[in-house]
Structures are given as structure tokens and as C-alpha cells.
N, C-alpha and C positions, 0 to 999 in steps of 0.2 A: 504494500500500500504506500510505502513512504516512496517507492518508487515511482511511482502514479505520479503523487504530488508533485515530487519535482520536476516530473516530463514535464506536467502541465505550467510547474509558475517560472519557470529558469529558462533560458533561451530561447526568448523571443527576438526574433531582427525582423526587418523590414519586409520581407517575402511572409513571412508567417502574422504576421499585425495584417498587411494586404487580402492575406486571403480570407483571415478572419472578419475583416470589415466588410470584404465583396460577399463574402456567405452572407453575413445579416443582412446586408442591402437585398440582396436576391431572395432572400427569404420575405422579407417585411414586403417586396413588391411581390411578390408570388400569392403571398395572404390578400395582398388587397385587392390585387385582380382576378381573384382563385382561379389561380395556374397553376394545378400539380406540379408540370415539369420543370417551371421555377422552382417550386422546393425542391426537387428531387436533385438540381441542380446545386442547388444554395445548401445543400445539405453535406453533397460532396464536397464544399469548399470551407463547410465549418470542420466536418472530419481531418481533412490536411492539416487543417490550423489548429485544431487540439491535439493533434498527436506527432503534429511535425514532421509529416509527412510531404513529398511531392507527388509528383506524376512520377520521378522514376522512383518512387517505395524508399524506405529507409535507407536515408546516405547512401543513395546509391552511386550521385554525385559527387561524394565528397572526396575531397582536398585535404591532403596532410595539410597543417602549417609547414610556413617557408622556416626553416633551420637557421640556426647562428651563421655569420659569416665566416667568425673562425672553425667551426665546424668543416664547411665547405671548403676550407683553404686546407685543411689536415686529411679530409678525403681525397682531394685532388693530386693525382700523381704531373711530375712534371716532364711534358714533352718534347723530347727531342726532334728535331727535324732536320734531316742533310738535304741542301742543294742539287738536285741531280742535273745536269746540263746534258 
């Protein structure tokens, strides 16, 4: 359960506030004009945004963070190059 919690209150950014505010929009107009397939719409967009999901499913997208520089500079081997004429 505590893990719930935190899905839902910790990492929100901008993509996930978006689709959360597009799902109510699309809901609240779906009610007013009773358009099922508005809701049925607005409902997939509130599910993304509670659970942090996208279109390609969990982090399927995701991106390591970019590493230290000095990290980068101790991985890197240094290359030689000869001249070939």
C-alpha cells in the first residue's frame, strides 16, 4: 500500500499534470454533452496520469540519466591514429 501512495503523490512533471488535466477536460465535456466515447476517452487519459503510464506502458521510454563527466573521461580509452598516405 505505501507503495501505491507514493506512485500516486511523487513524480509528477509536465507530460503527466497534461494528461491529467486533458482527462478531466474530456470527461467534464463528455458529461455535458453525454458522449460515452468522451468518457471512454477521458478515462484512458486519467488512467496514464494516475499511474504514470504512457502509450508505450511503463518506462518503456526511459532514459538512464546522463553520468559524471569524470566518469566519462575514466571510461574512455585513448585513441591512436597513424597517417596512412
Amino acid at each position: 500500500m505505501n507503495s501505491l501512495k507514493q506512485r500516486l503523490l511523487t513524480n509528477w512533471h509536465v507530460a503527466r499534470i497534461t494528461r491529467a488535466v486533458l482527462g478531466l477536460l474530456v470527461l467534464i465535456m463528455g458529461i455535458q454533452m453525454h458522449d460515452w466515447s468522451a468518457g471512454l476517452i477521458s478515462l484512458v487519459f486519467i488512467y496514464m496520469a494516475v499511474t504514470n503510464t504512457g502509450c508505450c506502458g511503463v518506462q518503456e521510454c526511459y532514459t538512464p540519466a546522463r553520468k559524471d563527466k569524470d566518469t566519462l573521461q575514466q571510461n574512455t580509452n585513448e585513441i591512436d591514429y597513424e597517417e596512412v598516405k
